[in-house]
Each structure stands twice: as structure tokens, then as C-alpha cells.
C-alpha positions as CSV (number, residue, x, y, z in Angstrom):
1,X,116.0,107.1,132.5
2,X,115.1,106.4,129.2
3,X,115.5,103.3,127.0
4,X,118.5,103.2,124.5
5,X,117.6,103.6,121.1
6,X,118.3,100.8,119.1
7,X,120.7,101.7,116.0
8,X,119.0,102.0,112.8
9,X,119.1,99.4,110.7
10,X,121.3,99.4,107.6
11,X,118.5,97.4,105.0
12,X,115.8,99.8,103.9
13,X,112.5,97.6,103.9
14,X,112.4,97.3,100.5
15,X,116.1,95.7,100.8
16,X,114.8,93.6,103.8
17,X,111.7,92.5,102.0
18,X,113.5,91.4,99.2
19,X,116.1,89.2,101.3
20,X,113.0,87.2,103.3
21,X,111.4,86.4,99.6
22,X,114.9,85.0,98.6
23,X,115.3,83.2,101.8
24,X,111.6,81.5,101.8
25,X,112.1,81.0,97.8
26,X,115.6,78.7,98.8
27,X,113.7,77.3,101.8
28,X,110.6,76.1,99.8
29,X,112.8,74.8,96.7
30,X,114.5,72.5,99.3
31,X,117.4,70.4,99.5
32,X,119.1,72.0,102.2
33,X,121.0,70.1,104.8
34,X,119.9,70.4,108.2
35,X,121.9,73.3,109.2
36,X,121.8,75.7,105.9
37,X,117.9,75.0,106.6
38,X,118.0,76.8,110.0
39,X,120.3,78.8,109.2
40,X,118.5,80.5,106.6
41,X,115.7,80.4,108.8
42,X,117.2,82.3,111.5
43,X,118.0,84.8,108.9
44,X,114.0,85.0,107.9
45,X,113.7,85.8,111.1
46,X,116.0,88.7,111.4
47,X,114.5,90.2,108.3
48,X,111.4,89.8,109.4
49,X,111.8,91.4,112.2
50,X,113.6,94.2,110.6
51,X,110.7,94.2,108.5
52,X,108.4,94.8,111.5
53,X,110.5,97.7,112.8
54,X,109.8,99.8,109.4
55,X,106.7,99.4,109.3
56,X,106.0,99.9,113.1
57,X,108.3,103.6,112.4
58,X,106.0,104.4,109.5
59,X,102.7,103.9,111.7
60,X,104.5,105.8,114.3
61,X,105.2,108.9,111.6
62,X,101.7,108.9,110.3
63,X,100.2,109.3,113.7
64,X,102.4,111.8,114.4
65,X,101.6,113.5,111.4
66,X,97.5,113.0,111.5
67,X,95.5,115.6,112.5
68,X,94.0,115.2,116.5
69,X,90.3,115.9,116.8
């Protein structure tokens, strides 16, 4: 049996990329309670993540599509 695939994600990673810059921009400035602070930290993670996945897929296509000596 193979693994599920995992849905695709709805954020392109320019869309995702953009999101974590706003989200370690509002981190940095600061004054956050405690909780918008993790909050928007857990977020980060998501989009980095989500980040991960496109370019993981785009190393994946490129093999793929390189020539085999």
C-alpha cells in the first residue's frame, strides 16, 4: 500500500514566502502579547513548511526532468 498523498496546498510559494516575511516583520517589530507572539509563530511555521514542500516538488521535477548518464 502506498502512502496518501497529501492535498496540495492552496498558497503558491511565492504567496507563502510572502506571508512568513510579514509574520517575521510583525514578530521582530514587537509588542505582541504573549499569545499573538506564538501565535504568529506557529503560523511561521506552517508557511515554512509549506515553503519547504515547494521547493522539495521543484527539486523532485528537475531530477525528473535531468538527463541520466
Amino acid at each position: 500500500m502506498s502512502e496518501p498523498q497529501a492535498p496540495e496546498p492552496t498558497q503558491t510559494y511565492e504567496q507563502a514566502r510572502e506571508e512568513l516575511a510579514d509574520v517575521v516583520r510583525k514578530l521582530e517589530a514587537g509588542g505582541l502579547t504573549l499569545e499573538e507572539s506564538l501565535a504568529l509563530w506557529e503560523r511561521g511555521e506552517q508557511l515554512a513548511e509549506l515553503c519547504q514542500h515547494w521547493l522539495d516538488r521543484a527539486r523532485e521535477r528537475l531530477a525528473a526532468a535531468a538527463p541520466t548518464e
